[in-house]
C-alpha positions as CSV (number, residue, x, y, z in Angstrom):
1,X,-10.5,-2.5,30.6
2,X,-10.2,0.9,32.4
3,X,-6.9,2.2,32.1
4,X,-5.7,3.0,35.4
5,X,-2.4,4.3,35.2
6,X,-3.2,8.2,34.9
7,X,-5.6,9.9,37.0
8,X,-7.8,12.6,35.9
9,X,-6.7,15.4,34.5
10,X,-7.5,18.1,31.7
11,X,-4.5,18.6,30.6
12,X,-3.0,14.9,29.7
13,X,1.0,15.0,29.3
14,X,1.8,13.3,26.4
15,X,4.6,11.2,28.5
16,X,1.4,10.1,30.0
17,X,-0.9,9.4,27.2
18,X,1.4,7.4,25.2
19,X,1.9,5.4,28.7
20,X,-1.5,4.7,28.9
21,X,-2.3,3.9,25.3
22,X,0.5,1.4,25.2
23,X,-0.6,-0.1,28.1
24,X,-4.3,-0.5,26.9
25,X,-2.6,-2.5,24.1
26,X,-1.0,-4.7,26.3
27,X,-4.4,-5.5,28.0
28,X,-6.6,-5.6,25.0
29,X,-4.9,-7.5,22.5
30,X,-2.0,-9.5,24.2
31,X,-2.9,-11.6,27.2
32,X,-2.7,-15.0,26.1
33,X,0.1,-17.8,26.9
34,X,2.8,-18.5,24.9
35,X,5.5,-21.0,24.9
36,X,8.4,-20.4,27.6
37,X,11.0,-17.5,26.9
38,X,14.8,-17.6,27.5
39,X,16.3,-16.2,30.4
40,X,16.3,-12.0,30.4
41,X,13.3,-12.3,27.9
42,X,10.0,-10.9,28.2
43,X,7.1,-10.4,25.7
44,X,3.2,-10.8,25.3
45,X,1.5,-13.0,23.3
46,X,-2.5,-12.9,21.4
47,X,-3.3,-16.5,20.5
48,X,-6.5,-17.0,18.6
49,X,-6.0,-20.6,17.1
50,X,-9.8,-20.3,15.7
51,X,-8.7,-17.8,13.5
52,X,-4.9,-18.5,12.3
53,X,-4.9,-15.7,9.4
54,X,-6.7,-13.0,10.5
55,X,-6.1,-9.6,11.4
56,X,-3.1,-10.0,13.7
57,X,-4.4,-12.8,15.0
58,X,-1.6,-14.4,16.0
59,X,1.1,-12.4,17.4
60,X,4.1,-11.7,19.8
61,X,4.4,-7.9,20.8
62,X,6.0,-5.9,24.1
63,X,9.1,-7.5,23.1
64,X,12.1,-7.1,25.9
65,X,15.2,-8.9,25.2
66,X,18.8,-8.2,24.7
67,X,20.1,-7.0,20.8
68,X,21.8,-10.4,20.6
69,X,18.3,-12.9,21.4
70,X,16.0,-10.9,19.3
71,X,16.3,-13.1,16.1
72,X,16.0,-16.1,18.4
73,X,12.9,-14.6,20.2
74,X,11.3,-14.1,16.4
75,X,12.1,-17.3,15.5
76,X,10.7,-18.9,18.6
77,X,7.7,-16.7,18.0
78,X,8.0,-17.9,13.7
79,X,7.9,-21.5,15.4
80,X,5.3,-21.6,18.1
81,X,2.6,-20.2,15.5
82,X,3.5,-22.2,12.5
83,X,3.4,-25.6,14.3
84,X,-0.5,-24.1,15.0
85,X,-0.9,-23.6,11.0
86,X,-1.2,-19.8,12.0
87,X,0.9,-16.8,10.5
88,X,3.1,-15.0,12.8
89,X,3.0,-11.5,13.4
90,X,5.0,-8.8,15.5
91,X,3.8,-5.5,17.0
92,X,6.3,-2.8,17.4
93,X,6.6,0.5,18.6
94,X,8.8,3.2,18.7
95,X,9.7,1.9,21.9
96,X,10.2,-1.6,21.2
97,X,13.7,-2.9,20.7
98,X,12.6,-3.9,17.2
99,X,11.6,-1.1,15.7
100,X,14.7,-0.7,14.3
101,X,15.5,-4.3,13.7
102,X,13.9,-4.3,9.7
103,X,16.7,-6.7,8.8
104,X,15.9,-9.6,11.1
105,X,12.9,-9.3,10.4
106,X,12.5,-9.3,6.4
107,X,15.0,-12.0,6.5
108,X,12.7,-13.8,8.6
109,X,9.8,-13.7,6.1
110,X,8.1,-10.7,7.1
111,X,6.7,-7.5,6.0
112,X,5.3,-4.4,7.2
113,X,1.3,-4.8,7.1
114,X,0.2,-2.0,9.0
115,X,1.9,1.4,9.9
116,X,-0.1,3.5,12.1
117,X,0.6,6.8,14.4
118,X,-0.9,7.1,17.4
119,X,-2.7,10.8,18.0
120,X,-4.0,13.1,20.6
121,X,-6.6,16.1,20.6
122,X,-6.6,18.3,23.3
123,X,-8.9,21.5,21.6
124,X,-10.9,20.6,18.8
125,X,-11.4,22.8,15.6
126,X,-14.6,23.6,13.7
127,X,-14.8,21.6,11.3
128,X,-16.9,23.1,7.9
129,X,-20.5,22.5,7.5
130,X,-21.9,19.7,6.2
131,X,-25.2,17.3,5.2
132,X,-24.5,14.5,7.8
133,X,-25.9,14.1,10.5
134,X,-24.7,12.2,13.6
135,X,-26.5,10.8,16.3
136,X,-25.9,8.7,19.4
137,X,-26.9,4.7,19.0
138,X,-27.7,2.2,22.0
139,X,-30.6,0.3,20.4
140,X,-30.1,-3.3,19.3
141,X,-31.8,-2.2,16.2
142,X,-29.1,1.2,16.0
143,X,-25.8,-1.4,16.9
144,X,-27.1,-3.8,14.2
145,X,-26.8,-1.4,11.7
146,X,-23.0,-0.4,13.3
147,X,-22.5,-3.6,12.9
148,X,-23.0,-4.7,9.4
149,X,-21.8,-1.2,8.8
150,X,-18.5,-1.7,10.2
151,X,-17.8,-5.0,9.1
152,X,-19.4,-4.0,4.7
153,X,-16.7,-1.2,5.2
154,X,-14.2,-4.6,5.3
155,X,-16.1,-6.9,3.1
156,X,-15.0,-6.9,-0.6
157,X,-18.6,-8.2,-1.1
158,X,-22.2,-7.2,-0.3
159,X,-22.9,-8.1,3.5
160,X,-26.9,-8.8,4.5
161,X,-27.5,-8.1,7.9
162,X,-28.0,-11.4,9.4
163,X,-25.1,-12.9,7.9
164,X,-22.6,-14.4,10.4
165,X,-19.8,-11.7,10.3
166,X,-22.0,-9.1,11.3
167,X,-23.7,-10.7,13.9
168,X,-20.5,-11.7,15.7
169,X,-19.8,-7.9,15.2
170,X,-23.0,-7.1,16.5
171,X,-22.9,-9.3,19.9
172,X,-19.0,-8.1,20.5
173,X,-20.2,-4.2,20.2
174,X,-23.6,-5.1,22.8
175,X,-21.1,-6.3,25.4
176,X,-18.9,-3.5,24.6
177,X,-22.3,-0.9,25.2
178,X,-23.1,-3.2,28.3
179,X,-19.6,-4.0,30.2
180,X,-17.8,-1.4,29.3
181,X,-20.0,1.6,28.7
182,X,-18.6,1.9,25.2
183,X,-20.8,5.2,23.2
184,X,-21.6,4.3,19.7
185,X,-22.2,6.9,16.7
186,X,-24.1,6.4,13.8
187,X,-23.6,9.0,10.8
188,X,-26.7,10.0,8.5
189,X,-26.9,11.1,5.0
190,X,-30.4,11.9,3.6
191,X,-31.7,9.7,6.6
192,X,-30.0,6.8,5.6
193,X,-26.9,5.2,8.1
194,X,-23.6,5.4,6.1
195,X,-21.3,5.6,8.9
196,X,-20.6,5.1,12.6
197,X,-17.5,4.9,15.2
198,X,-17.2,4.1,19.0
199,X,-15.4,5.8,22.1
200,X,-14.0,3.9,24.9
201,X,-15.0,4.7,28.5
202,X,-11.4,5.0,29.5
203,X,-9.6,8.0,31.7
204,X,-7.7,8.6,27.9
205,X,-10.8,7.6,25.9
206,X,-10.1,6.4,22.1
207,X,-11.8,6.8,19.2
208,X,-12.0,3.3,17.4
209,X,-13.6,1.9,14.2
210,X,-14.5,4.8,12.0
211,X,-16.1,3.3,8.8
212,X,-18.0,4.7,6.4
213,X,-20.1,3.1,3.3
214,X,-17.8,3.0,0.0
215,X,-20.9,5.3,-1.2
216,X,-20.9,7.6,1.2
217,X,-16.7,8.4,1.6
218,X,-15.7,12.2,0.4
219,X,-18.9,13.4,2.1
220,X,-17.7,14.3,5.4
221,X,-19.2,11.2,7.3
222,X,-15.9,10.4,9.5
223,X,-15.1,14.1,9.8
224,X,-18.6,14.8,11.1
225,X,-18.7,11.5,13.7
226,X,-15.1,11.5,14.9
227,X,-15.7,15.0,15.6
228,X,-19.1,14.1,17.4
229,X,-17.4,11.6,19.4
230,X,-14.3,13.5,20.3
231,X,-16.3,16.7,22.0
232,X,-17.7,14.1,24.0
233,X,-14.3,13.0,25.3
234,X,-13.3,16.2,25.8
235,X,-15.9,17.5,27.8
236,X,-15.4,14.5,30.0
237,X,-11.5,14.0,30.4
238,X,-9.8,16.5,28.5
239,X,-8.4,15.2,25.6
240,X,-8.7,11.8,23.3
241,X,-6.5,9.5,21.3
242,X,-6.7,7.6,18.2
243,X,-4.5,5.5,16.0
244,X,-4.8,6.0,12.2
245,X,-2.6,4.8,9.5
246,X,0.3,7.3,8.7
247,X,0.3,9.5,5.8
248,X,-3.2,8.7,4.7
249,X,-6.2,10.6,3.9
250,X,-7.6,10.0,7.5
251,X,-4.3,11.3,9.3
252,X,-5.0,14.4,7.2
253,X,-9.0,14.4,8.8
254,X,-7.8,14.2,12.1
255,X,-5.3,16.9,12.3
256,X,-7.5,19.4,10.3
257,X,-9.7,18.4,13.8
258,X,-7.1,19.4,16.2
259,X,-5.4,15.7,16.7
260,X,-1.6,15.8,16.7
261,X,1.0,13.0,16.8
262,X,1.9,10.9,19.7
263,X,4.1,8.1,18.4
264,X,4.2,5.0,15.7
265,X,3.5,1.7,15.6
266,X,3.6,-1.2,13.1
267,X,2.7,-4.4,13.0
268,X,5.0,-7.0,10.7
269,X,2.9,-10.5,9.2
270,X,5.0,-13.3,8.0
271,X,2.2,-15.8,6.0
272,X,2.1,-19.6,7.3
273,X,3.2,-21.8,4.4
274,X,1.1,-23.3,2.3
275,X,-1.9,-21.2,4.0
276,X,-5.1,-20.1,1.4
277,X,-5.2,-16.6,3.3
């Protein structure tokens, strides 16, 4: 998807970024069909059904609806996915008319899950020296090793290579390289991959899935290829964005780098019943 809203231009207003990020949300993640909204009511929905608990799988977001529907739009959305055996969640942002509406929704089951900002670098900074060593990857060879790197970074076990997560990881990030001119890093310690990261081909590009092997983190790795990765937005279109979860040792990274905030999100799960999640 090629985010279309803001043209070119080196100096990105922030009105516009968070424009354009929010609609890339809207287009990547919620595009599915849900069941039929009340009058005045107006939301997107992701429906996965092959995968009823996993990462926001399931979920209602770009919720418009008067103060008084709200709790019946969440429990509308609590119903639709239950009947499916799949757990509901909610995306919210600081522009959403349920940000602010914590009650109905704790009441309702859920709780926060994820808490991210969403960020913007215009200038990088230097960033100090260090052993790693980051390099461009296009090779099936280079994305299998993003692959099974990005989803071990996930994994509470040891991942082989060939194993089914990673090669569904591997085929989604080739048709990302292929369709939608994604660039992919990988990060080098002693000549060994330990992390890598990817940059969307977009007029605001965003820097997505930085991971880094539990054995490698403290050693610069995501400094080194989110730095990499954001020169190379810059010299193309003048800034880059990222989300990042608030308050946490990678927010800190990023604006030490020159990112700075653009707004919040969350994202709200309530657990089907009775589900072995």
């Amino acid at each position: 998807m090629r985010c279309a809203l803001i043209g070119y231009d080196s100096m990105i207003q922030d009105d516009a970024a968070i424009q354009a990020l929010r609609q890339r949300r809207a287009h990547w993640f919620f595009g599915d069909i849900g069941p039929v909204l009340p009058a005045g009511v107006q939301a997107r929905w992701r429906v996965t059904p092959g995968e009823p608990h996993g990462w926001q799988s399931n979920m209602i977001g770009f919720v418009q609806a008067p103060p008084g529907q709200l709790g019946a739009v969440l429990d509308l959305a609590v119903t639709f996915f239950t009947e499916r055996g799949a757990d509901t969640w909610v995306d919210t942002d600081e522009f959403s008319p349920l940000w602010d509406a914590n009650e109905l929704l704790t009441e309702r089951g859920f709780s926060v899950h994820d808490n991210w900002l969403a960020m913007i670098c215009r200038q990088l900074q230097p960033s100090p020296p260090t052993a790693v060593r980051v390099r461009a990857a296009s090779s099936k060879d280079d994305l299998q090793v993003a692959a099974w790197i990005g989803e071990q970074n996930e994994a509470p076990y040891p991942l082989t290579r060939d194993s089914a997560a990673v090669q569904r990881r591997f085929e989604r990030y080739w048709s990302e390289l292929h369709e939608w001119r994604t660039e992919f890093a990988l990060a080098e310690l002693d000549g060994r991959p330990v992390g890598t990261a990817r940059l969307t081909d977009e007029v605001l590009p965003v820097v997505v899935g930085v991971a880094t092997l539990l054995a490698a983190r403290g050693r610069g790795a995501a400094t080194a290829i989110t730095a990499y990765l954001t020169a190379h937005a810059l010299e193309r279109r003048g800034a880059c964005a990222l989300y990042v979860e608030r308050d946490s040792a990678a927010a800190r990274i990023y604006t030490r780098l020159g990112y700075t905030p653009l707004f919040r999100t969350r994202a709200w799960q309530r657990e089907v019943e009775g589900a072995d999640s």
